[in-house]
C-alpha positions as CSV (number, residue, x, y, z in Angstrom):
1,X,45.0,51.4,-13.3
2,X,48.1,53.2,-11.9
3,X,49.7,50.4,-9.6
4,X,49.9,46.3,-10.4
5,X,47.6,45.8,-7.0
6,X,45.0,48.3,-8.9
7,X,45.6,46.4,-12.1
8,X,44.3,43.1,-11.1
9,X,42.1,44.0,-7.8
10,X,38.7,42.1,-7.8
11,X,37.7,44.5,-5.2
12,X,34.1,45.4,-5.3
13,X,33.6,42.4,-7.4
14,X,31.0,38.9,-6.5
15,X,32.4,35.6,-8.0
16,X,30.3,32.2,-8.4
17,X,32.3,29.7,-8.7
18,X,30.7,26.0,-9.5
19,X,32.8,22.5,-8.6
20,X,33.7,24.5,-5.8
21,X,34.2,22.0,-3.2
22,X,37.4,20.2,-4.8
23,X,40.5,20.2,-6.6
24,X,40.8,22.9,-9.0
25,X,37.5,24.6,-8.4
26,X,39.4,25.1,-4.9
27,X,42.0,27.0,-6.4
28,X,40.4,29.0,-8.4
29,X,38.0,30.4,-5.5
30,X,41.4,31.2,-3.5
31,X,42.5,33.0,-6.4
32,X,39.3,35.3,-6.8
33,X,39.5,36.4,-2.6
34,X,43.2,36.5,-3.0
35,X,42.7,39.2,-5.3
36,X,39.6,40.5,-3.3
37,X,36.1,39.0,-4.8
38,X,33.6,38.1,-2.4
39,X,33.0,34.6,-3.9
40,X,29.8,32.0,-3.7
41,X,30.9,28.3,-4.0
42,X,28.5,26.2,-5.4
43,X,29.2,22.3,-5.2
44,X,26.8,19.3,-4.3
45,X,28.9,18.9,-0.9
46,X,27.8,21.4,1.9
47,X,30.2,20.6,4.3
48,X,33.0,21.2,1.8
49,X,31.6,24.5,0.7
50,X,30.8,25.6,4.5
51,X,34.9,24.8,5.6
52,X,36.1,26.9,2.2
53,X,34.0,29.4,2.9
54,X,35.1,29.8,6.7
55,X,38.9,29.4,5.3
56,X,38.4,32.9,3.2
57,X,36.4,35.1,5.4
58,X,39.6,33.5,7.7
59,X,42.3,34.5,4.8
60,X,41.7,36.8,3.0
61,X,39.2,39.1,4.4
62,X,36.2,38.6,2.0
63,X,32.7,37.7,2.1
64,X,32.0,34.2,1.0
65,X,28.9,32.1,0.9
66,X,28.5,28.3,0.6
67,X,25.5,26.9,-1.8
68,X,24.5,23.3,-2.2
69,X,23.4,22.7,-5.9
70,X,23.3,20.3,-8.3
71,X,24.1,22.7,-11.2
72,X,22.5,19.6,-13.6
73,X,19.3,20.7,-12.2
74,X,17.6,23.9,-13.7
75,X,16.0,24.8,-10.4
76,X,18.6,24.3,-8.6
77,X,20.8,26.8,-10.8
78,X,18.0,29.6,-10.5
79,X,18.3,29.1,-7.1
80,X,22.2,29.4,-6.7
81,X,22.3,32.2,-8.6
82,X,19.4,34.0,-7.0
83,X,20.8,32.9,-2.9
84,X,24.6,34.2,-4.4
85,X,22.8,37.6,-5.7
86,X,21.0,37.7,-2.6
87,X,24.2,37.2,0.0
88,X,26.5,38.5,-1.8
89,X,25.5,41.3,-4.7
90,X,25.3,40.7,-8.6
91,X,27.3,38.2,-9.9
92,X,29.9,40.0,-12.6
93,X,32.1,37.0,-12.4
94,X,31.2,33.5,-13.2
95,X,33.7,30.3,-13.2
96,X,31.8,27.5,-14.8
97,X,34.1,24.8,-13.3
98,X,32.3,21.8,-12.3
99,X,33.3,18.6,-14.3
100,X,33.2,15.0,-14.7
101,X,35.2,12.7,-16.8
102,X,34.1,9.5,-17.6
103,X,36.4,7.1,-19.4
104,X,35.6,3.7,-21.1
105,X,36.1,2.3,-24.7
106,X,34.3,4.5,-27.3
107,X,32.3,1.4,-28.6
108,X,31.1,0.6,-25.1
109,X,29.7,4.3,-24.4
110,X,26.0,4.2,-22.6
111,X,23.7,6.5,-23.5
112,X,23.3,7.8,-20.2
113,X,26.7,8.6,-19.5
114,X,27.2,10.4,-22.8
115,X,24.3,12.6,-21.7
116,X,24.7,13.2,-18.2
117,X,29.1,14.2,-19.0
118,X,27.5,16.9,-21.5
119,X,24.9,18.0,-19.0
120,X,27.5,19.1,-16.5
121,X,30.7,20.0,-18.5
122,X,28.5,22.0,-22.0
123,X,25.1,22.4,-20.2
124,X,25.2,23.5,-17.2
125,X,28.0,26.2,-18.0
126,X,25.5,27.4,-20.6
127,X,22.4,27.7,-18.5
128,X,24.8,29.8,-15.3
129,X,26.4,31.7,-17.8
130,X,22.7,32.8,-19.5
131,X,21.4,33.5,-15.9
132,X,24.7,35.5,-15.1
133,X,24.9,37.7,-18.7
134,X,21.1,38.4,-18.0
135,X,21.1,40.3,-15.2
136,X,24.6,42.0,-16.2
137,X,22.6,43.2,-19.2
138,X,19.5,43.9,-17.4
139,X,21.8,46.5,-15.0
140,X,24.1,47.4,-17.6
141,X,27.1,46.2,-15.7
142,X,29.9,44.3,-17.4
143,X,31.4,41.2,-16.5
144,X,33.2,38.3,-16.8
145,X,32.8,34.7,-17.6
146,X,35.1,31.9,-17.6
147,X,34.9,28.6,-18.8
148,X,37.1,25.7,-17.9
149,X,37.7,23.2,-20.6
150,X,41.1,21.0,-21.1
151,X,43.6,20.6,-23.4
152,X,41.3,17.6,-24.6
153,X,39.2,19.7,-26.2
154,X,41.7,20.6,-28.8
155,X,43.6,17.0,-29.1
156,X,43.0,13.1,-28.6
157,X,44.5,10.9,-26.1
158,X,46.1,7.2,-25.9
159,X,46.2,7.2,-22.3
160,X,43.0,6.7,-21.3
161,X,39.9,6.2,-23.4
162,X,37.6,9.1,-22.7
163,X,35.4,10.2,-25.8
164,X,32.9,11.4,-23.5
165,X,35.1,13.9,-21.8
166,X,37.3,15.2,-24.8
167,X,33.7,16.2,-27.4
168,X,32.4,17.7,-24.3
169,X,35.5,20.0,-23.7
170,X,35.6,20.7,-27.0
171,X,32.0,21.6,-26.9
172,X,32.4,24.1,-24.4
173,X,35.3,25.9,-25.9
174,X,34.1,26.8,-29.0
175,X,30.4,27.8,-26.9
176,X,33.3,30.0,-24.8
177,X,33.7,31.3,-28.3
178,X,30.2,31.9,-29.3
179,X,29.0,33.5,-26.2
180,X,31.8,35.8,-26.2
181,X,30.9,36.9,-29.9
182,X,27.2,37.9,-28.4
183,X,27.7,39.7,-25.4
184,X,30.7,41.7,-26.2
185,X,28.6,44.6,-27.0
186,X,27.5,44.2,-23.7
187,X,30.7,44.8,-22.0
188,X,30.5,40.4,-20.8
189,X,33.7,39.0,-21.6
190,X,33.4,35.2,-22.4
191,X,37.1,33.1,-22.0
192,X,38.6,29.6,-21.2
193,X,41.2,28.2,-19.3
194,X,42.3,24.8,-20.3
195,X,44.2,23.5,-18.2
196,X,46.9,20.4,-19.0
197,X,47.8,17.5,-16.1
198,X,47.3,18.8,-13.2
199,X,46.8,15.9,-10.1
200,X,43.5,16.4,-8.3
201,X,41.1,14.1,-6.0
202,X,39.1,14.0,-9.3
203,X,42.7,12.0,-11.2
204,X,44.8,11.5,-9.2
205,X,44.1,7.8,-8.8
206,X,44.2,7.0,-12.3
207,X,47.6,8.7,-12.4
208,X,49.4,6.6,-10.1
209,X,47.8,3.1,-12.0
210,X,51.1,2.1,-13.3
211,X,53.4,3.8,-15.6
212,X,51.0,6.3,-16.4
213,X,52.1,9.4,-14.9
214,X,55.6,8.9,-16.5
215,X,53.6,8.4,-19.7
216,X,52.1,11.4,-19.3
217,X,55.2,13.2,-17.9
218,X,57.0,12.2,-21.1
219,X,54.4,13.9,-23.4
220,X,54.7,17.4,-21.5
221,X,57.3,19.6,-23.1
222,X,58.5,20.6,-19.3
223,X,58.4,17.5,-18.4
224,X,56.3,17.4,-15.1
225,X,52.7,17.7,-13.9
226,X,51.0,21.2,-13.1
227,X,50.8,21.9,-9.4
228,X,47.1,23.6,-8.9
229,X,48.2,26.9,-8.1
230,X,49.5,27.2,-10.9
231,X,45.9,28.2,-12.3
232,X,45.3,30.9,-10.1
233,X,47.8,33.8,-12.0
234,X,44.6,32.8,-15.2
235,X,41.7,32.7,-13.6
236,X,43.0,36.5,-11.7
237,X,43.8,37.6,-15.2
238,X,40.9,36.7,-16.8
239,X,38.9,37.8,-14.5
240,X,40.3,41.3,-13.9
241,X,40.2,44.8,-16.0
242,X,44.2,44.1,-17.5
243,X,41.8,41.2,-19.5
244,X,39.1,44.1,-20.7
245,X,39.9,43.7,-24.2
246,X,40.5,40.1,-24.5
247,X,37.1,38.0,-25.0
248,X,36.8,34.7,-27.2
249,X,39.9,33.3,-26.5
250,X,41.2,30.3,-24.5
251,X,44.5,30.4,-22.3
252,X,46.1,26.8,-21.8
253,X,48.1,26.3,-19.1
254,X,50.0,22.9,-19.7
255,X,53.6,22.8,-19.9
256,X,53.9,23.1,-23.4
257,X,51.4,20.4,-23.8
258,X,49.7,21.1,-26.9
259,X,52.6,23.0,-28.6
260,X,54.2,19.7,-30.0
């Protein structure tokens, strides 16, 4: 690593990213072929995927591949991950980004929905990530996996009533913990990114009901929203050889969010 471009190059490196065909899973795919990862976008929306992919083969040069999934499905991951190995090469990266949020009273909380939040934001990351660390073990390659969870997974909120979403992203950080403590010896990093308000087609209508953005606003040290690229510097990191010896640990990036 003898130049800053060398430092955090992805070069050489296949990324699967999942939510890909929307807000911050967006981002963090233009991040990875910024810094040179071929990347596979998996998402439920083809047409999405197939215009992202055609914007960075366009931009930056890389090789990218749209995959319809429902990443809920078990069949449906085995068959991501085997059409990304097959397009692209091994996965060594993995962003499990795909997310829901769900609010309503705590008391009022269906079954269903309480299931179906932790099958996409705790099990689904799980299932891609055993699938990913498998065949990195299997070839004795290392690699990298990155969960995204939410500065509701260490705190509460008044603002909206979400119980579903906040034990689920709690869930998956301290599983980004776990999974990092078991395949370290395999040279598999396992991190986070948790990021704070940050307006996407997933919130954005929410956060223009009433005062609630200046509500939020007024809770957030630096007293504004994130702007999504703001994510990508993380996600690079993370993924990159400067973050070789840092595994198990979560990096939130939300304005001073949860340091008051």
């Amino acid at each position: 690593m003898e130049s800053l471009s060398s430092l955090f190059s992805l070069k050489g490196h296949v990324a699967l990213v999942t939510g890909a065909s929307s807000g911050l899973g967006v981002e963090f795919a233009r991040a990875l072929a910024l810094a040179g990862a071929d990347v596979a976008l998996v998402a439920r929306r083809a047409d999405r995927l197939e215009r992202l992919a055609a914007e960075l083969k366009e931009r930056y040069k890389v090789n990218a591949a749209a995959i319809p999934a429902d990443v809920t499905v078990e069949a449906e991951v085995d068959r991501a991950v085997a059409e990304a190995n097959a397009q692209l090469g091994i996965i060594d990266i993995l962003v499990n980004n795909a997310g829901v949020a769900p609010t309503g009273r705590a008391e009022n909380i269906k079954r269903e929905v309480w299931d179906s939040t932790f099958a996409i934001n705790v099990t689904a990351p799980l299932m891609l990530s055993q699938r990913v660390a498998r065949a990195l073990i299997e070839h004795k390659r290392p690699g990298r996996i990155i969960n995204i969870t939410s500065v509701y997974g260490y705190v509460g909120t008044g603002i909206y009533r979400m119980a579903c979403y906040v034990a689920s992203k709690a869930a998956l950080a301290n599983l980004t913990r776990q999974l990092a403590i078991e395949w370290c010896r395999y040279g598999i990093t396992v991190n986070a990114i948790a990021p704070g308000w940050v307006p996407t087609e997933m919130n954005i209508e929410g956060l223009e009901k009433g005062d609630n953005r200046a509500r939020i606003e007024s809770f957030i040290p630096m007293g504004r929203l994130g702007r999504p690229e703001e994510l990508r510097a993380a996600v690079i990191y993370l993924a990159s050889d400067a973050a070789s010896y840092v595994t198990g640990t979560v990096i939130h990036v939300d304005g001073g969010y949860l340091a008051w």
